[in-house]
C-alpha positions, 0 to 999 in steps of 0.5 A, a space after each residue: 464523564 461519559 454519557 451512553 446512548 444506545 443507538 440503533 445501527 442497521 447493516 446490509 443483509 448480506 452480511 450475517 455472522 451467526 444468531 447473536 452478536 454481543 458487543 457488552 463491555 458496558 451496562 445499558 444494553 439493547 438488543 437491535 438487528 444488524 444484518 439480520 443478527 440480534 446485536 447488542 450495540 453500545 453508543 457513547 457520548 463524550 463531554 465536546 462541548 470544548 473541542 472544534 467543529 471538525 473534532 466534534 464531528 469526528 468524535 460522532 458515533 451515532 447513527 454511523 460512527 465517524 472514527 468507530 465506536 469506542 470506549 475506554 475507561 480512563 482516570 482522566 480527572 477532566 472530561 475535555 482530556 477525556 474526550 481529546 484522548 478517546 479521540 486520539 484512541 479512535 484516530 489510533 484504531 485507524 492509523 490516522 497518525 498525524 490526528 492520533 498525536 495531536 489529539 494526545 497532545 491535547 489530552 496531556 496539555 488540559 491534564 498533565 498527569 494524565 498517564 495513560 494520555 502519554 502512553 497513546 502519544 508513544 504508541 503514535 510513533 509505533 506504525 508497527 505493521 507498517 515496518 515504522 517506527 520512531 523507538 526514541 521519540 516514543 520513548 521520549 513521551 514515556 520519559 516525559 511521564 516517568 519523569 514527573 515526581 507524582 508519576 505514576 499519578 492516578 493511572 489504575 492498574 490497568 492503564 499502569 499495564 497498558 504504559 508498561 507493555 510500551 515500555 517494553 515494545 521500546 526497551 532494546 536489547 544492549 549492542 542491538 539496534 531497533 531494527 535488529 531487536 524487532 522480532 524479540 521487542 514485538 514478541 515481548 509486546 504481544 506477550 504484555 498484551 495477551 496478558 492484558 487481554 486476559 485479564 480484561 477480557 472486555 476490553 477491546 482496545 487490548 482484544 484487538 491490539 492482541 490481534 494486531 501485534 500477532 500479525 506484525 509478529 508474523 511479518 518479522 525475523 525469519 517471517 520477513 523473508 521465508 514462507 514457514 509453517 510457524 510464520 503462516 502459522 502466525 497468519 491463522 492465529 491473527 486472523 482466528 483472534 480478530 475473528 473471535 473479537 469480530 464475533 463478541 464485538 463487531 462495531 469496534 473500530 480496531 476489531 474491524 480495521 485489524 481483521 482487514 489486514 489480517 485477511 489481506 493475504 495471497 490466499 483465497 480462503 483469507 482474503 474471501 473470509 475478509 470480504 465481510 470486513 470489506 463491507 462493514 469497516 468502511 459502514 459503520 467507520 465512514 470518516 476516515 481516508 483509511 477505512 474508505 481505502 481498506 476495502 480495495 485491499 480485499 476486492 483488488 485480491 479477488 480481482 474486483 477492481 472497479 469496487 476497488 476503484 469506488 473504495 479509494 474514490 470514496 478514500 481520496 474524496 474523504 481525506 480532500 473533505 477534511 482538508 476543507 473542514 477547517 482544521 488545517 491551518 491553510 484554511 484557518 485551522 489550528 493544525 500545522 504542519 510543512 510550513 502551512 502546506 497540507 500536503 503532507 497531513 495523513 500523507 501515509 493514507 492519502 498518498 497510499 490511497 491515490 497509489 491504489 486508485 490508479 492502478 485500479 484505473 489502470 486495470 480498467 484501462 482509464 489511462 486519462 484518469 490513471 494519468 490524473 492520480 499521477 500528476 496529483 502525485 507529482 504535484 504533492 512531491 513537488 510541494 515536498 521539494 520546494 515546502 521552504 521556498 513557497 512558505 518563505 513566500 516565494 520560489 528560489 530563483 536563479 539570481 539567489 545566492 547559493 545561501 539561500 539555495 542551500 537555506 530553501 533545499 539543503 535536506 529537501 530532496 531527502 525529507 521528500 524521499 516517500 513522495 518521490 517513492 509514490 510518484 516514481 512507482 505510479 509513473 512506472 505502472 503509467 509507462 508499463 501499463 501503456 507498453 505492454 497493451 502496445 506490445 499487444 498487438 496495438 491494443 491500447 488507442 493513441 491517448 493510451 499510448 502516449 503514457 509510455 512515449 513519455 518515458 523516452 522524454 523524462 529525466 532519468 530518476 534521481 537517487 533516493 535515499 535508502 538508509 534502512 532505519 530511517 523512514 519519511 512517512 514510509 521506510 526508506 530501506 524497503 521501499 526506496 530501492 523498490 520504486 526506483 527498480 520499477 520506474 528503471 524497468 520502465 524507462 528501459 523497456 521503453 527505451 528498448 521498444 522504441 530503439 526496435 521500432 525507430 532505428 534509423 542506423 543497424 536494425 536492431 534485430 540485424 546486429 550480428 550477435 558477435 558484434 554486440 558483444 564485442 563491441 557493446 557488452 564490455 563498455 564502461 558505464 560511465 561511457 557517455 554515447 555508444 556505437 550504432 546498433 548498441 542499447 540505449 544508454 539509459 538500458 546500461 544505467 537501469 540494468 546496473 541499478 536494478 542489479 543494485 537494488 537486488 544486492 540491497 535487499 539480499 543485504 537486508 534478508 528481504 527475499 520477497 523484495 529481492 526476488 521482484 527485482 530480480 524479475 524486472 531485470 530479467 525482463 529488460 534482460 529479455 527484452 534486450 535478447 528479443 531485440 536481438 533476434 535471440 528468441 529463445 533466450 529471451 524466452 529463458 529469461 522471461 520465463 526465469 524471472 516469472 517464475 521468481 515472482 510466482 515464488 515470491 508471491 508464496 511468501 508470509 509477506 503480504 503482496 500488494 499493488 505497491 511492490 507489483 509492477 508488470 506481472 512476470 507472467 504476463 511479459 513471459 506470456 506475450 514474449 510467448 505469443 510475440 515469438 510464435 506463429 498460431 501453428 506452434 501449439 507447444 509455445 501458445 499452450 506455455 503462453 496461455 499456461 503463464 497467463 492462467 498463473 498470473 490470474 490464479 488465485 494466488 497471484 492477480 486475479 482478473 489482472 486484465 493484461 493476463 485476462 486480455 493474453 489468456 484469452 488471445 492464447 486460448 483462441 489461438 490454440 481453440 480453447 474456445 470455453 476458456 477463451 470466452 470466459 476471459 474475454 468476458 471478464 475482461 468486458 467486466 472490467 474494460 467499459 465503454 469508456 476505456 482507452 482499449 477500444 479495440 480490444 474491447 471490441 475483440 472481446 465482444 465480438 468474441 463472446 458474440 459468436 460464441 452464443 
């Protein structure tokens, strides 16, 4: 059913990977150049002849491939489910979910007997390095083909193998839940495919499957919240197996998506090796919204965000182009989902991507187009929210019955849970980003300065839900309780500037410490006005809920989680004291809080732009410098010590409010060789049309008299 063409592929000389790469699993063979290494490449052809223009376009594989090069050698009887199944094998390669499960449907509905089809359709609800999964609809497809009287049909033995191994990724222990069994059901799996690896020792599908499920095995059980020998152990086994497939095959679409995530890590021996994933996914995949974004995982590591930036630029305007390819149904397709609104097709990567961009826009100080991700963002959530009232042709209203209120509304704001989740941490690194360049010394101009006086307007966020083992897109437990606690963090510390600078009562800083106890320490939280010279109201109710929030993740064992929150409260905590006029407390606090981030970043998890908001060292570092005069050589040298940590290779590098704080510190105490080197990677980073002019100046400046 297959036809093979062999095409010439040719990659940027900068990446090289030894003197022969051979990527054989088929006959034909050529031997091209590839970076400058004897490659043996492997296209295929498949019957499309049936399919839409936008799925013939996706199966593309030369001179670039669409979706990746892939072969799998099927029993598929009908060269139309042949080609519907490689398609959703590709779209499964590259976590394209929502394709994967439509395409697996196609090859099951044009051959039913397919078996291994249902198998690629179970594996479409297994988001196993995402912490989501959907054990029973999985199962259920499984069912749907064991059911059948002429199962197991005429699957060979290696698909036979491949259904199993999913059967037992499903198969949950009796008085355990799917999450509390995650550990022992994912060693169970990696072990069927190991096996399977072994025995097919050509088959990329299973090389690289083996390579995933090392990772996720690494991200559970005690991996999910301890830094051990055996998780980072598990680390190197993931990353030494992708790299071994990598070397045999490096045109396979799973080989290099998994050797992405495998070096996304906070370890620069990792995350510099996987720069040459960095540049070859998005090459020679060039179609998906996921392979356009993974790159920005590496380069953000190694503090390179405006490369990050193009990554989700090209990621964003990929995932807009297929919208307009004509297969969703809003522009005449067949592909419906949300009741016509689009807005929810490939939300996981779209949304994702649209997360990441605007904090690359916001290292590079771009606060108008950070702002404009944010309110894409919104406008998605907003479509979440409201996906019955407008399909039903119009917005409720408030002459409706409550019948048809509770008809339009009754389960959206929860079925909205993961739009929320994105918008209300995009919005707290708006607010944050703006302060803390505020609190710089005025750093950010008046268009920068807007985004955090926004937050003394906005509504104070609403709960989402944070049921553990439940997901919408993304799961609940986990990132629910998270971007609640930034978008809090926000909210108070703007109130807290605000409250210091406005005050027309008691100035804040003159509030007689026994005062403040007294009469604001003990007040209930359901007090709805409290008296002059107290906290904002909106400070109570943060500090109560990012205490919460903390209890949840301690609750589940997610130390790394638990430790984060633990330190944007401490900074409200220290913002508070600052205010107060109690400068070493709130030195105490900032710097306690720092240093539970600065643990948290050791741990096995992989830390990423969507648990991070303000780095711990960067508000302990201005506390520092905000509190000491140039003369106390003690304070500016813990002050420049902290920003030096918060651009470590472990934590953020070139991270910019620590790049602007380090530099500011070092000339301060005349570091000037250090000074220099910050101010110009800040320079690489902040360009003419950034909203940090002045600083930017100070910068130049800086580096000018030093030559």
């Amino acid at each position: 059913m297959t036809w093979r063409l062999i095409c010439v592929i040719s990659l940027f000389a900068a990446v090289g990977w030894g003197s022969e790469i051979r990527a054989a699993d088929l006959s034909d063979t050529e031997v091209e150049s590839y970076g400058g290494t004897n490659v043996v490449v492997n296209c295929h052809m498949y019957n499309t002849e049936n399919m839409y223009g936008w799925e013939k376009e996706l199966m593309r594989d030369c001179p670039r491939s669409a979706l990746g090069i892939l072969h799998f050698n099927t029993s598929a009887k009908s060269s139309d489910s042949e080609a519907h199944f490689i398609l959703g094998l590709k779209a499964l390669h590259n976590f394209w979910y929502d394709m994967c499960k439509i395409e697996f449907e196609s090859a099951i509905e044009k051959e039913p007997l397919l078996g291994i089809a249902y198998w690629g359709r179970a594996l479409c609800e297994a988001q196993l390095l995402w912490n989501s999964e959907n054990v029973k609809e999985s199962s259920a497809w499984l069912d749907l083909a064991r059911d059948r009287d002429a199962y197991p049909g005429y699957m060979d033995p290696r698909e036979v193998q491949y259904f199993n191994s999913v059967v037992t990724l499903n198969t949950v222990p009796s008085g355990q839940t799917p999450l509390d069994s995650r550990p022992e059901r994912y060693q169970n799996y990696l072990d069927s495919l190991t096996a399977l690896a072994a025995q097919y020792p050509n088959d990329w599908t299973a090389q690289s499957f083996t390579a995933l499920m090392t990772l996720a095995v690494g991200s559970v059980g005690e991996c999910a919240s301890a830094f051990t020998a055996s998780c980072l152990a598990q680390q190197d086994a993931a990353r030494v197996a992708v790299d071994a497939a990598f070397r045999e095959n490096p045109f396979f679409a799973g080989v290099l998506h998994y050797g992405m995530h495998a070096h996304d890590f906070p370890n620069q021996t990792a995350y510099d090796s996987g720069l040459k994933y960095a540049m070859a996914y998005p090459y020679l995949v060039n179609s998906t919204c996921h392979s356009l974004h993974m790159p920005s995982h590496i380069y953000d590591r190694t503090g390179d965000f405006v490369r990050g930036g193009q990554s989700n630029e090209e990621s964003v305007a990929g995932a807009d182009q297929f919208a307009t390819s004509g297969a969703l149904s809003m522009d005449g397709g067949t592909i419906n989902m949300s009741y016509g609104l689009e807005f929810a097709f490939n939300a996981g990567n779209l949304y994702h991507s649209l997360e990441f961009q605007q904090y690359e826009y916001l290292q590079q100080c771009r606060m108008p187009l950070a702002r404009r991700m944010l309110g894409r963002m919104r406008f998605a959530s907003n479509q979440a929210v409201e996906r019955l009232a407008v399909a039903n042709g119009r917005p409720v209203n408030s002459i409706d019955p409550q019948s048809t209120f509770e008809e339009n509304f009754g389960s959206s704001w929860y079925d909205a849970t993961t739009y929320k989740q994105w918008e209300y941490r995009m919005f707290a690194r708006q607010v944050q980003f703006s302060l803390m360049l505020t609190l710089m010394n005025n750093t950010l101009d008046a268009v920068g300065q807007a985004d955090w006086h926004s937050a003394l307007m906005a509504s104070y966020p609403l709960r989402l839900s944070w049921a553990k083992e439940e997901t919408t897109v993304y799961n609940h437990g986990v990132y629910s309780p998270q971007s609640e606690a930034g978008l809090w963090n926000a909210m108070a510390l703007a109130q807290l500037y605000d409250y210091r600078i406005t005050s027309s009562q008691i100035p804040v800083n003159q509030v007689p410490r026994d005062f403040h106890d007294r009469i604001c320490g003990s007040y209930p939280a359901t007090m709805t006005t409290l008296p002059s010279g107290c906290i904002p109201e909106g400070v109570v109710a943060a500090k109560e809920r990012l205490f919460e929030v903390a209890l949840s993740y301690k609750n589940q064992t997610l130390k790394y989680e638990e430790s984060l929150t633990l330190a944007l409260l401490m900074q409200v905590q220290a913002m508070e004291e600052f205010n107060l006029g109690d400068i070493e407390r709130a030195r105490l606090l900032a710097k306690t809080g720092a240093e539970l981030e600065r643990e948290a970043s050791r741990s096995i998890l992989p830390t990423s732009t969507t648990l991070y908001f303000i780095p711990g060292d960067a508000f302990y570092g201005w506390i520092l410098l905000a509190s000491a005069t140039p003369t106390e050589t003690a304070v500016n040298q813990a002050a420049e010590d902290a920003f030096a940590s918060c651009l470590s290779p472990l934590i953020r590098p070139n991270n910019s409010l620590c790049l602007l704080g380090h530099a500011r510190a070092s000339a301060r105490l005349g570091h000037v060789e250090a000074a220099r080197i910050a101010y110009t990677a800040l320079l690489s980073l902040w360009k003419e049309d950034s909203n940090c002019g002045e600083a930017r100046t100070e910068a130049q400046n800086y580096v000018a008299d030093e030559f």
